[in-house]
C-alpha positions, -999 to 999 in steps of 0.1 A, spaced: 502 254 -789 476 249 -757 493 215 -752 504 220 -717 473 248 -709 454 236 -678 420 254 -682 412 243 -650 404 279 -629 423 300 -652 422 338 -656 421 350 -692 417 379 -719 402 368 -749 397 402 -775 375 395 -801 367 427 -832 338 444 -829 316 454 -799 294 417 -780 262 436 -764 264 437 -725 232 414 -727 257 384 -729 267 392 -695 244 371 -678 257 341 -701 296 348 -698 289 339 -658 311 366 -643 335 375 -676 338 410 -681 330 427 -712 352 458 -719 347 475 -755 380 492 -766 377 511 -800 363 484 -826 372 455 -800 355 437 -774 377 421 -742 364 396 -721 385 392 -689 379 367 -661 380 331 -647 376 303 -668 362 275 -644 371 248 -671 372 234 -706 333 234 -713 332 270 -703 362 279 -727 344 259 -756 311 278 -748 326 312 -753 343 305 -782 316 288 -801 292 320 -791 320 342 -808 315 315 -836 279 318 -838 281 359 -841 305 360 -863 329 377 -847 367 373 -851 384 363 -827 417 384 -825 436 365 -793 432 346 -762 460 351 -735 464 333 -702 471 355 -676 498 347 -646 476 357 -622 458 320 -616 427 317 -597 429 315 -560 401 306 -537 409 325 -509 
């Protein structure tokens, strides 16, 4: 499914059920946490794989579901 997915700089918006405390903030390095209702969204750059794997195992480790995670178009840009 992620075959051809460069998460190299990528912008995305993972939602994940239930509310993640605002004290993660500090560990998400610049992802924003939105709460929606019952869900959580976490918007911004993902500055590679590592990163990807490290907020998906904390999702793990709470025990919350993870509902989806969606690429954006709009790709990173330095300037």
């Amino acid at each position: 499914m992620f075959k051809n997915l460069n998460l190299s700089r990528m912008t995305c918006i993972i939602k994940i059920e239930g509310h993640l405390d605002k004290k993660w903030d500090d560990w998400l390095e610049g992802m924003e946490i939105i709460h929606e209702a019952d869900f959580t969204i976490l918007t911004g750059v993902v500055k590679d794989q590592a990163f990807m794997h490290g907020i998906l195992n904390l999702i793990r480790d709470l025990n919350l579901k993870l509902i989806s995670l969606n690429p954006t178009e709009e790709l990173y840009n330095k300037s």
